[in-house]
Residue, then its C-alpha position, 0 to 999 in steps of 0.5 A: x471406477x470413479x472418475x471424479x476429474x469428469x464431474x462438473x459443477x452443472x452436475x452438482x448444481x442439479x443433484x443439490x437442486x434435485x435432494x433439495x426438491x425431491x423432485x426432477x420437475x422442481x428441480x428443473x423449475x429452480x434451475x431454469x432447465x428442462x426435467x431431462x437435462x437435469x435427469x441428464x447431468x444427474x445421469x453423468x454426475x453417477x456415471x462419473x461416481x461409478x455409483x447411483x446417487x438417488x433413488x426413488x421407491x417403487x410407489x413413485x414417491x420424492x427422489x432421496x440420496x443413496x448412501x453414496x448420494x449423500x456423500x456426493x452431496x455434502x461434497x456439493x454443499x461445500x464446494x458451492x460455499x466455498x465458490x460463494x465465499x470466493x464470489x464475496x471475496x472477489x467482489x469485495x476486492x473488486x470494489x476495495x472492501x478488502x484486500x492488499x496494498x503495498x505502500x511505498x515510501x522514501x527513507x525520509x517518510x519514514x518518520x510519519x509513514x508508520x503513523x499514517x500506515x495506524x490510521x489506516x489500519x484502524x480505518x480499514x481493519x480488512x485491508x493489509x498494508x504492507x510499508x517498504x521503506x527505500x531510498x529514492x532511487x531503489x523506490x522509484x526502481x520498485x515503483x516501475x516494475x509494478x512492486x508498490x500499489x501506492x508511493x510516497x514522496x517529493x518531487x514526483x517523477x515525469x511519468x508518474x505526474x498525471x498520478x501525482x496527488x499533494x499531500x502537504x508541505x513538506x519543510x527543509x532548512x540547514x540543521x546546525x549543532x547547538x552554539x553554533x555560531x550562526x545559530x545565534x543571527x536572524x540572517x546569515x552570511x552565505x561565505x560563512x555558511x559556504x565555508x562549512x563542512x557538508x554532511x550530505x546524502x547520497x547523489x541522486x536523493x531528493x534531499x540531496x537535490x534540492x540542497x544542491x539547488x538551494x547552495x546555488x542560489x546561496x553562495x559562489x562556488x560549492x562549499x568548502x568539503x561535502x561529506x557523504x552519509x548514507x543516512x538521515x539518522x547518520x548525518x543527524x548524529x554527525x551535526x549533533x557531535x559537531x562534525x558539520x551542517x546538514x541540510x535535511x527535511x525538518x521532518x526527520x528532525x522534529x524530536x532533535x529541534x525541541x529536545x534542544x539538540x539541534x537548531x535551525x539556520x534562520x534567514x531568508x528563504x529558510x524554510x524550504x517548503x516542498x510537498x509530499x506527493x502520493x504517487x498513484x500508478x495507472x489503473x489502480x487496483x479498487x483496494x489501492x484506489x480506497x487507501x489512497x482516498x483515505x490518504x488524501x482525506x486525512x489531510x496531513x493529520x500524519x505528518x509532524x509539526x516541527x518547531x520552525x522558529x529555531 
């Protein structure tokens, strides 16, 4: 009875080397072994079949595989080709060749995220790029337990610092609605601007942050009514019907400001510019370690260019 679970791949090894030789001293040569340990796995590789593998005439002529022999052996074949496709694949992923990465990004990336992930994609056709898309809070979440090889976003966390690579400016300024009556000076009165209505992410995102630090410098007190949004489009839409002022990354309001829907808030100060970072966790994977390369090498080329003059 066959007990193919015993069979080894020393086993198969030897019989592809022995058809191939036809001969046990050869056979051996080619492996490095002596002729009685390759007469020895050939003798347990049959005994595990539960059937004789080779056969030699009875005038001493080359080793052939029996019927049974010939099976085991294209089963040998295949195995060895598929280790061998596995061996190239491990390889490849060891040295970044291929493989799969998973890029995180805040909600606010998400307006140049897409593009980066194209030039990626065309640039390394063998990698998969997966792009998820979450608020700051939830990002930094995933990126913690280990569900991002790759993050994007503005002002990196303590822990992810030393991994924290600069990718670009990234611009803020308070949006208006068109015919705004601070739309028009070149300056702004911040007891006017503070009297506005806010229209505002929600507490603990890195928009929201940096707003609130760019009100305390700006005015006395906090603004008159700060509503909540749960989204840059939502808030976008709301400034443009004219329900308040925002302050948001201009790179979500590129297509507004030069499409006439919006308009910037012009003063001192105004732009904000931060940067966006790429967050790249400790020892990264070599696939992880090559999309970032390439992120850094595009220099920017992904982000967009807003009209910062009005």
């Amino acid at each position: 009875m066959a007990r193919l679970d015993a069979v080894t791949l020393k086993q198969l090894r030897a019989l592809i080397a022995v058809a191939e030789h036809r001969s046990l001293t050869e056979a051996a040569h080619a492996q490095h072994l002596s002729a009685p340990a390759i007469h020895s796995q050939i003798k347990g590789l049959e005994e595990a079949v539960g059937r004789p593998l080779l056969t030699r005439p009875a005038d001493g002529a080359a080793f052939l595989p029996t019927p049974e022999g010939a099976a085991m052996l294209e089963a040998a074949r295949r195995m060895m080709a598929l280790l061998s496709q596995a061996r190239d694949q491990i390889r490849a992923l060891g040295a970044g060749h291929a493989g799969h990465v998973t890029l995180g990004t805040v909600s606010t990336a998400k307006y140049f995220a897409p593009h980066l992930v194209a030039l990626l994609q065309r640039a390394s056709p063998d990698i998969e790029i997966a792009l998820r898309v979450a608020n700051r809070g939830e990002t930094l979440a995933e990126l913690g337990r280990g569900e991002y090889d790759l993050a994007i976003m503005g002002r990196p966390p303590r822990e992810y610092l030393q991994g924290a690579v600069p990718l670009g400016p990234h611009p803020h300024g308070v949006i208006l609605p068109p015919g705004h009556p601070l739309a028009a000076a070149e300056g702004f009165d911040a007891s006017r601007l503070m009297a506005e209505t806010w229209l505002v992410r929600e507490a603990g995102s890195g928009t929201r942050i940096l707003m609130e630090r760019f009100l305390d410098r700006t005015g006395e007190g906090p603004p008159a009514r700060i509503v909540t949004m749960d989204s840059n489009e939502t808030i976008k839409q709301a400034v443009i019907a004219g329900l308040g002022v925002a302050f948001l990354s201009l790179h979500t309001v590129v297509e507004e400001l030069r499409a006439g829907r919006l308009t910037l808030l012009r003063g001192l100060g105004l732009p904000l510019m931060r940067h966006w970072y790429l967050i790249v966790p400790p020892q990264p994977s070599g696939v992880a370690r090559r999309i970032a390369d390439q992120i850094v090498g595009l220099n920017g080329a992904y982000f967009p260019d807003p009209p910062l003059s009005g």
